[in-house]
C-alpha positions in Angstrom: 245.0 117.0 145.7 244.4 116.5 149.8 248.2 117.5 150.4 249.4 121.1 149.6 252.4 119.2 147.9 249.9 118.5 144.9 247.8 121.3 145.3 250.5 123.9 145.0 251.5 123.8 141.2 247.9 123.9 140.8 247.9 126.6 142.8 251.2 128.2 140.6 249.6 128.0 137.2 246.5 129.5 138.7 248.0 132.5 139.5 250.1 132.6 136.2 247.1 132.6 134.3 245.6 135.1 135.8 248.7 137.4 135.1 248.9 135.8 131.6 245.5 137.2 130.9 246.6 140.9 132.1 249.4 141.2 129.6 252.2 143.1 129.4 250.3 145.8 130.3 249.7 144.4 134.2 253.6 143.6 133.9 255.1 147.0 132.8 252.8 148.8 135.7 254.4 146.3 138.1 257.5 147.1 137.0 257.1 151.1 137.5 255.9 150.9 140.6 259.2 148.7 141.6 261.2 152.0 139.5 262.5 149.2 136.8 261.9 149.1 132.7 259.7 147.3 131.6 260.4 143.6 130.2 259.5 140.9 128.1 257.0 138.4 129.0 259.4 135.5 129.5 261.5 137.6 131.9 258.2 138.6 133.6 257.5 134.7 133.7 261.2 134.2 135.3 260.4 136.6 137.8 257.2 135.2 138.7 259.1 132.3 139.4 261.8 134.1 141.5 258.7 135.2 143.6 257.4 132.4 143.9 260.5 131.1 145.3 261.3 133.7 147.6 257.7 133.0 149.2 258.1 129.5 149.2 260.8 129.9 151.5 259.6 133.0 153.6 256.6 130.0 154.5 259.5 127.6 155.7 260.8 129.8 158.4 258.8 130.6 161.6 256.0 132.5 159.6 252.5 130.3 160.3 249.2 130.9 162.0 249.7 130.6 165.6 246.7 129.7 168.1 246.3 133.1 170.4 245.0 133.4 173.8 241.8 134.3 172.9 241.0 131.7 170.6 241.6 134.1 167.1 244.9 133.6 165.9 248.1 135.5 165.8 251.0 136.4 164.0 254.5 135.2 165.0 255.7 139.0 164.6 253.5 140.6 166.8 251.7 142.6 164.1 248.1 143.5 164.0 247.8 142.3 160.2 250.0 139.3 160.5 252.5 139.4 157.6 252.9 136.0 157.0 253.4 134.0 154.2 250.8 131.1 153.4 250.5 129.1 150.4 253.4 130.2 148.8 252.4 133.5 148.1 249.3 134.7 149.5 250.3 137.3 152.6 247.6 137.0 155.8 246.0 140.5 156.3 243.2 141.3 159.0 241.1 138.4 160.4 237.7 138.9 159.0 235.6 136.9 161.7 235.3 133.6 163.2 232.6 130.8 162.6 231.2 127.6 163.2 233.8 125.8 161.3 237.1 127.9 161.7 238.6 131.3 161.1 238.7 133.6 158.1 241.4 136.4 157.1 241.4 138.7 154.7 244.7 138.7 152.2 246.8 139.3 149.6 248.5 137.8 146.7 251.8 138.9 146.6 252.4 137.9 142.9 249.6 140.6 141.7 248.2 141.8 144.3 245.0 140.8 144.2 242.4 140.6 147.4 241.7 137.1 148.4 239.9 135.4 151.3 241.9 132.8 153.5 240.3 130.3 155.2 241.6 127.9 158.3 240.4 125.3 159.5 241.9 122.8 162.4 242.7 119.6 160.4 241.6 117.4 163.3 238.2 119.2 163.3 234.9 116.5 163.6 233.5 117.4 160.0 236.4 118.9 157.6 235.2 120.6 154.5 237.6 122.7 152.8 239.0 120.2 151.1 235.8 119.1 149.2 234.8 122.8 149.2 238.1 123.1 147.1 237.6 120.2 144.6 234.0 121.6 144.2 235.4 125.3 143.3 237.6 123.4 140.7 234.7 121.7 138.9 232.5 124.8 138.9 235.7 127.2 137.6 234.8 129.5 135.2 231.2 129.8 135.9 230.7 133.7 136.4 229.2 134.4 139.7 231.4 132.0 141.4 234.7 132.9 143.4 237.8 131.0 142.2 239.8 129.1 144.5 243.1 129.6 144.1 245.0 127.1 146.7 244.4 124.6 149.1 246.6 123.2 151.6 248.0 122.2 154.8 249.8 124.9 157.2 251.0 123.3 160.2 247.9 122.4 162.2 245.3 124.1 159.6 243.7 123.3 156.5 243.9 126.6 154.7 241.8 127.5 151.5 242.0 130.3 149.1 239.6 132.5 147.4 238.0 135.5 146.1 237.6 138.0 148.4 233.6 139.3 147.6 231.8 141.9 150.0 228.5 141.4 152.3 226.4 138.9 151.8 222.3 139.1 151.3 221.9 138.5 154.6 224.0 141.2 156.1 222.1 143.6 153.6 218.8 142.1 154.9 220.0 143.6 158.2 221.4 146.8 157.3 217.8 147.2 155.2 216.1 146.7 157.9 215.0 143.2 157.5 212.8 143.7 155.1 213.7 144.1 151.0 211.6 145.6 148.8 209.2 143.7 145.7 211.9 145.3 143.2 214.9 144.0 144.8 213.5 140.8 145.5 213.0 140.4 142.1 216.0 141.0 141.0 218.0 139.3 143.5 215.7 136.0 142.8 216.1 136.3 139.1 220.4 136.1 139.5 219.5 133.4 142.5 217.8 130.8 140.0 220.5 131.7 137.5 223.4 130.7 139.6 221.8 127.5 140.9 220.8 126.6 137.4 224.6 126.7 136.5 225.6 124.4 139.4 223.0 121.5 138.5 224.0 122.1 134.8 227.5 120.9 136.4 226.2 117.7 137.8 225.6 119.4 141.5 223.2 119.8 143.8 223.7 123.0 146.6 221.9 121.3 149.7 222.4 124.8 151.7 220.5 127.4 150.3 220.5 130.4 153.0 221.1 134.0 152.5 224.7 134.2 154.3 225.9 132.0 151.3 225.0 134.6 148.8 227.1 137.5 148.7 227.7 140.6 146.3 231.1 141.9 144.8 233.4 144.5 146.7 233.1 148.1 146.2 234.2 149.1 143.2 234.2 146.4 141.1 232.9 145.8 137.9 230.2 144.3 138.9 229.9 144.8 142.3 225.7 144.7 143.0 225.8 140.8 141.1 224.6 137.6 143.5 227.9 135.6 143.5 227.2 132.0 145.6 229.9 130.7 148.1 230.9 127.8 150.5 230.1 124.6 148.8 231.0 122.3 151.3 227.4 120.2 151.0 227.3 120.0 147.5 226.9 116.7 146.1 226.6 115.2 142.9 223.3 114.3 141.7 224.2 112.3 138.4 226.9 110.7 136.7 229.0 113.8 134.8 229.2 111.6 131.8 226.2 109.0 131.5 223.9 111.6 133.0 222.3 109.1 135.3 220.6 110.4 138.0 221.1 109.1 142.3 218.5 107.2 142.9 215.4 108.2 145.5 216.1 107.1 148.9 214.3 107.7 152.4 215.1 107.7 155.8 218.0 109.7 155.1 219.9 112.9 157.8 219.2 116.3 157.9 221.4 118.4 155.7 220.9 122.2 155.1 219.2 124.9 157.3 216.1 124.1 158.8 214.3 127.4 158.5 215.2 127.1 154.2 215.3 122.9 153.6 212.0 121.5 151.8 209.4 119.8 153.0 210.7 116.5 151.3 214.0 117.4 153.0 212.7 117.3 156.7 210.6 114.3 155.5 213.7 112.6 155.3 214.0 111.8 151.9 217.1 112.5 149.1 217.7 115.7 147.8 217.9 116.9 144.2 217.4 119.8 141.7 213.6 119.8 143.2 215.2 120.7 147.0 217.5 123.8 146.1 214.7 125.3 143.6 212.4 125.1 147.0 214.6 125.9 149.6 214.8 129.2 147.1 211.6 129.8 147.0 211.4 130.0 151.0 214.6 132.9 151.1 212.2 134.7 148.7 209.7 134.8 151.3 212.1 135.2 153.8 213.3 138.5 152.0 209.7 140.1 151.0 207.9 139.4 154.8 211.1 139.5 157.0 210.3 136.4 158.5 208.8 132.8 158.2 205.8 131.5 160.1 208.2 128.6 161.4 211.0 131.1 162.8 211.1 131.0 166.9 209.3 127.6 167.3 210.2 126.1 170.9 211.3 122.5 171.6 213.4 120.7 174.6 215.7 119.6 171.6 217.0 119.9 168.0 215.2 116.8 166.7 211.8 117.7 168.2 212.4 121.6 166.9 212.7 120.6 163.0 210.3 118.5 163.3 208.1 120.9 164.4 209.8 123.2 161.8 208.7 120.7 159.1 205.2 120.0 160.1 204.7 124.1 159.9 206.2 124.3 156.7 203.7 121.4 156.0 200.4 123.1 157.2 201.4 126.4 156.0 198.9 126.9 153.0 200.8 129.2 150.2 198.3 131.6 150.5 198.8 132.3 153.6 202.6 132.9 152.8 201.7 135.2 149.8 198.9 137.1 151.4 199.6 140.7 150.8 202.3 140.2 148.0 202.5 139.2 144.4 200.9 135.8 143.6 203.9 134.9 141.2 206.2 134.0 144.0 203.3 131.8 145.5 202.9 130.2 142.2 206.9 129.6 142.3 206.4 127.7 145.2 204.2 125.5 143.9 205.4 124.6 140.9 209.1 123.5 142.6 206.7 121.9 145.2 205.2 119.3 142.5 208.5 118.7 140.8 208.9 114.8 140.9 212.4 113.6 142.0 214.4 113.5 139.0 212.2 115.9 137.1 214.8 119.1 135.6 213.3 122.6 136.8 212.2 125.0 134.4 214.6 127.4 135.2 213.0 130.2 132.3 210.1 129.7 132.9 210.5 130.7 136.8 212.7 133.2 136.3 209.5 134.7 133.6 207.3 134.4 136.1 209.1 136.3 138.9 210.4 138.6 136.5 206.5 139.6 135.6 206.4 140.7 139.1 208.1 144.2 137.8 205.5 145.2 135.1 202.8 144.5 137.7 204.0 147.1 140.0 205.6 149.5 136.7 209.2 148.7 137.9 212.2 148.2 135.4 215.3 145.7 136.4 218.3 148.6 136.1 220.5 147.4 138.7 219.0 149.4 141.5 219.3 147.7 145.1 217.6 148.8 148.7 221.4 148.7 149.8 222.6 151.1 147.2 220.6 153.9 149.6 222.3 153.2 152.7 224.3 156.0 154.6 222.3 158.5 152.8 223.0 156.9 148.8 226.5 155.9 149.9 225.8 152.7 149.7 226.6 149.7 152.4 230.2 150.5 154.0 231.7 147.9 156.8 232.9 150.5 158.6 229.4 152.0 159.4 227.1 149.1 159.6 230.2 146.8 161.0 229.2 143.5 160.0 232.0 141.1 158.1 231.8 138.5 155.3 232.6 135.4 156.5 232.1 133.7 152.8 230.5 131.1 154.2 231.2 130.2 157.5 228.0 131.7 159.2 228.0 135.1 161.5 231.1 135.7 164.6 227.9 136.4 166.5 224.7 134.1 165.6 220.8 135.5 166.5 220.4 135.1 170.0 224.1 134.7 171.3 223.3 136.2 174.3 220.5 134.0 175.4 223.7 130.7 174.8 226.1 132.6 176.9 223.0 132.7 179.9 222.5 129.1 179.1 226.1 128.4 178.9 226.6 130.2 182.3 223.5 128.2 183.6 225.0 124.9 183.1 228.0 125.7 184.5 226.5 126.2 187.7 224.7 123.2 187.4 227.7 121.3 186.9 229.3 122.8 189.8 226.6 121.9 192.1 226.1 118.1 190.9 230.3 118.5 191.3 229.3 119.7 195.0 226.5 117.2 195.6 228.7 114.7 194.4 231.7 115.4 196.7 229.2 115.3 200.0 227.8 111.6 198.6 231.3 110.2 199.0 232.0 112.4 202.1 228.9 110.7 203.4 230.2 106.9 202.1 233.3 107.3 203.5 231.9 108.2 207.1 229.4 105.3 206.2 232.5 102.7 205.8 234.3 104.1 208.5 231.0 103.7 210.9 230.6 100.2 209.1 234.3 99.0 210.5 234.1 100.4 213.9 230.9 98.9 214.6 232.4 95.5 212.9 234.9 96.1 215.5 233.0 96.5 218.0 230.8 93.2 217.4 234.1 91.0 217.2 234.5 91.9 221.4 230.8 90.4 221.7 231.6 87.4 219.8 232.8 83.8 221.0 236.0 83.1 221.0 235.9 80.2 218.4 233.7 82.0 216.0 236.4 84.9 216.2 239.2 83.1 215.7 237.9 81.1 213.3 237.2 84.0 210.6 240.5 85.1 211.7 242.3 82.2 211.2 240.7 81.4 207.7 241.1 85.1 206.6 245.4 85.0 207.5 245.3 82.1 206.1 244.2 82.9 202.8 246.5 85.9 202.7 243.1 88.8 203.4 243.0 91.1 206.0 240.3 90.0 208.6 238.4 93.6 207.9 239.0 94.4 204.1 239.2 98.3 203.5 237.2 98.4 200.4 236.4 101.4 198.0 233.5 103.3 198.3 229.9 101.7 197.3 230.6 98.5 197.7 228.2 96.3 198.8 229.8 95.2 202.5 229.2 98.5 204.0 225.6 98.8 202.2 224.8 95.7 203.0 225.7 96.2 206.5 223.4 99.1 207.1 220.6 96.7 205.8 221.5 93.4 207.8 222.5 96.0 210.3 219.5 94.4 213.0 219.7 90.8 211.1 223.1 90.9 213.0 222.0 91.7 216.2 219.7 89.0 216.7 222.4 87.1 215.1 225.0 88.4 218.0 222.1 87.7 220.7 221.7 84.3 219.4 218.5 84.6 218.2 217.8 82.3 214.8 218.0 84.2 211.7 214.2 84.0 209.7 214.0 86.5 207.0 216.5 88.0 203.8 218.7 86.4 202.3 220.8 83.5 203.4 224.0 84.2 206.2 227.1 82.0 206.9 227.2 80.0 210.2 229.8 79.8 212.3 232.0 77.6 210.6 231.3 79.3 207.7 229.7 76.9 205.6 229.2 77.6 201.9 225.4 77.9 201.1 224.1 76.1 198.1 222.6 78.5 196.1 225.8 80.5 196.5 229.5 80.0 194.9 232.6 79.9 196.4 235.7 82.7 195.8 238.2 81.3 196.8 240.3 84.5 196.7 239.0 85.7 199.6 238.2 82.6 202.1 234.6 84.1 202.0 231.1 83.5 200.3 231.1 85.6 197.3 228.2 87.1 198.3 229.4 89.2 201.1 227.2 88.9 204.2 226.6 91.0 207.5 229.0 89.1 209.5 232.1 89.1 207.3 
């Protein structure tokens, strides 16, 4: 299933299914828009197939997802929307945004025309996920409130996966709501929240990234376009055996995985995740939503280690009360309920949704589907091309909080590196006058020197086959040790006995005995002032 080749039938009797479902009906519209009669549902079949062909070999020719300038992507043809052909049939539409982890596109399926999401991803990238992201949309298909992945595959130098195209997610409407949802919404949205989570542990899964980017709502006009639907599974990870039901046993010491302003306590602690982890991780987007922010948003460290750390000890002084102080006390007593859940204990996922639903006949409310973001643009509702924000299903905002303040940084260090680039070019500009100074002044001691002392290190050097005055790289120790033995070798020269550091050779170059001989050279091996 990790090459398209196996993915693609797969793929095929995905899509036929979903036109098997439509009928006849879906077919004969199909057909009167393309000014034909309509057909039976084997001949509708055959021309699936004849489609599918057609695309299959529209994707051989120079059609692919080319690298542009500006590090997006580009069609082949020049055109704004792309065109191509991926996956056999799914045409590549507008790019949506980039993130952390690649490039997303909105597109189209050419066998029904349905809207679908298209995501790239380098194949050579450091942590690859669409792949297990893929397998995981397999096990969880059917589960209502959870997109359906229709192909996964390799196009030239990209992982590509394919799914449903869904609108905002919470946290865009967080930001077009002013970052701030009210108690009715919150309740709501919590309610379908714990719903959808309960449906991936019943499935043997645990979510281990519970933010709100990774919750989105349907498109605009859909069915049921104000429903929670739950994306981008790349950390799941089973938590028990699918058939014995035995549960992972409880380990310590183990990485960070999740977002640190959402991950539990236990989670920062170190320890393995379960059913406990997403439950609480939940509970701290629920406070996210009703106060705007956390106590443990903006904390400062010199690095990422001591920053969740500091993150975690918050989270671990915060008293609940604190956290609920002005707002109802069930979604404090949420919080402490998942907080006491033992490692393998199952959550009571009625009971909490009860309790937060309780929330509504406190304040006379009624769940009927209303949303804060259903009064945007004066009862419009959201629409991307006012409040300009796109779905990346996933893959984390094109422009994260506090971009800016990376690009100062980013520009910071790159004038740092250019000045330790300029320090470090005057350090060998300095060396090099060093060793030239170093050979002239060896040059000029040789004049000083008796006769059979210079001919004698002359004679020994020719004879080995090394120059009498080796030019040696930068740094080595001849030239730095010259400029320390620098008066050593006057009072050498002047004939006055050598007393102090470290041993020299004599005249006849004798080897000392705490010293080795190289014989590659026809020196000591520890280079000395005079050689």
């Amino acid at each position: 299933m990790s090459r398209s080749a196996n993915v693609q039938p797969q793929a095929t009797a995905a899509a036929a299914a979903v036109i098997n479902q439509t009928g006849n009906q879906q077919y004969q519209q199909v057909q009167q828009q393309q000014g034909s009669q309509p057909q039976s549902r084997v001949h509708m079949q055959q021309m699936q197939h004849q489609e599918q062909k057609q695309a299959q070999k529209a994707s051989k020719g120079t059609n692919g997802v080319q690298q542009g300038s500006n590090g997006g992507y580009s069609s082949s043809n020049g055109s704004n929307n792309g065109g191509q052909v991926v996956g056999l049939h799914y045409k590549i539409g507008k790019k949506i945004g980039e993130g952390s982890f690649g490039v997303i596109f909105e597109g189209t399926n050419l066998i029904n025309g349905i809207p679908v999401a298209i995501k790239f991803e380098p194949r050579k990238t450091e942590a690859p996920q669409l792949r297990d992201e893929y397998r995981t949309y397999m096990h969880l298909i059917g589960i209502k409130g959870i997109p359906t992945a229709y192909y996964f595959g390799q196009e030239g130098l990209h992982n590509i996966l394919v799914i449903d195209l869904l609108g905002p997610s919470l946290e865009d409407l967080f930001d077009w709501c002013g970052r701030k949802f009210s108690v009715k919404t919150v309740v709501q949205v919590s309610v379908q929240m714990i719903t959808l989570i309960q449906r991936v542990h019943e499935h043997d899964l645990i979510y281990r990234d519970i933010k709100p980017d990774n919750f989105l709502i349907d498109r605009r006009g859909m069915p049921d376009e104000n429903k929670v639907h739950m994306v981008d599974f790349g950390m799941a990870k089973r938590y028990r055996d699918a058939r014995t039901k035995k549960h992972i046993p409880y380990r310590e010491k183990k990485s960070l995985s999740g977002t640190a302003r959402y991950m539990s306590v236990n989670t920062h602690l170190g320890r393995e995740q379960s059913r406990r982890d997403d439950m609480e991780a939940l509970g701290h987007v629920f406070f996210y939503f009703l106060r705007g922010h956390l106590p443990w948003q903006g904390l400062k460290a010199p690095t990422n280690k001591q920053k969740y750390e500091k993150i975690g000890e918050k989270k671990r002084t915060t008293p609940i009360s604190d956290l609920c102080q002005g707002l109802p006390p069930q979604f404090g007593e949420y919080l402490r309920r998942v907080r006491n859940l033992q490692f393998e204990e199952e959550p009571d996922y009625d009971g909490y949704r009860n309790l937060i639903s309780s929330v509504l006949d406190d304040i006379g409310a009624t769940a009927d589907g209303h949303y804060d973001w259903m009064d945007l643009n004066g009862g419009r509702g959201w629409d991307y091309s006012i409040n300009k924000k796109p779905n990346l299903h996933g893959y984390g905002h094109p422009n994260p909080p506090h971009h800016h303040q990376r690009r100062a940084r980013t520009s910071q260090q790159y004038y740092q590196r250019h000045h330790s680039h300029q320090a470090l070019a005057q350090q060998q500009q300095q060396q090099q006058q060093q060793q030239q100074s170093h050979q002239q002044n060896l040059q000029q001691a040789q004049f000083h020197q008796p006769a059979g002392q210079y001919h004698h290190h002359t004679a020994a050097a020719q004879a080995d086959g090394n120059r009498p005055l080796p030019n040696l790289p930068d740094g080595n120790r001849p030239a730095a040790r010259y400029q320390q033995r620098q008066p050593q070798q006057q009072d050498q020269l002047q004939g006055q006995p050598q007393t102090t550091g470290d041993p020299v050779c004599t005249s006849q170059h004798q080897k000392p005995d705490n010293l080795s001989a190289d014989s590659s050279r026809g020196f000591c091996s520890k280079f000395f002032a005079c050689c």
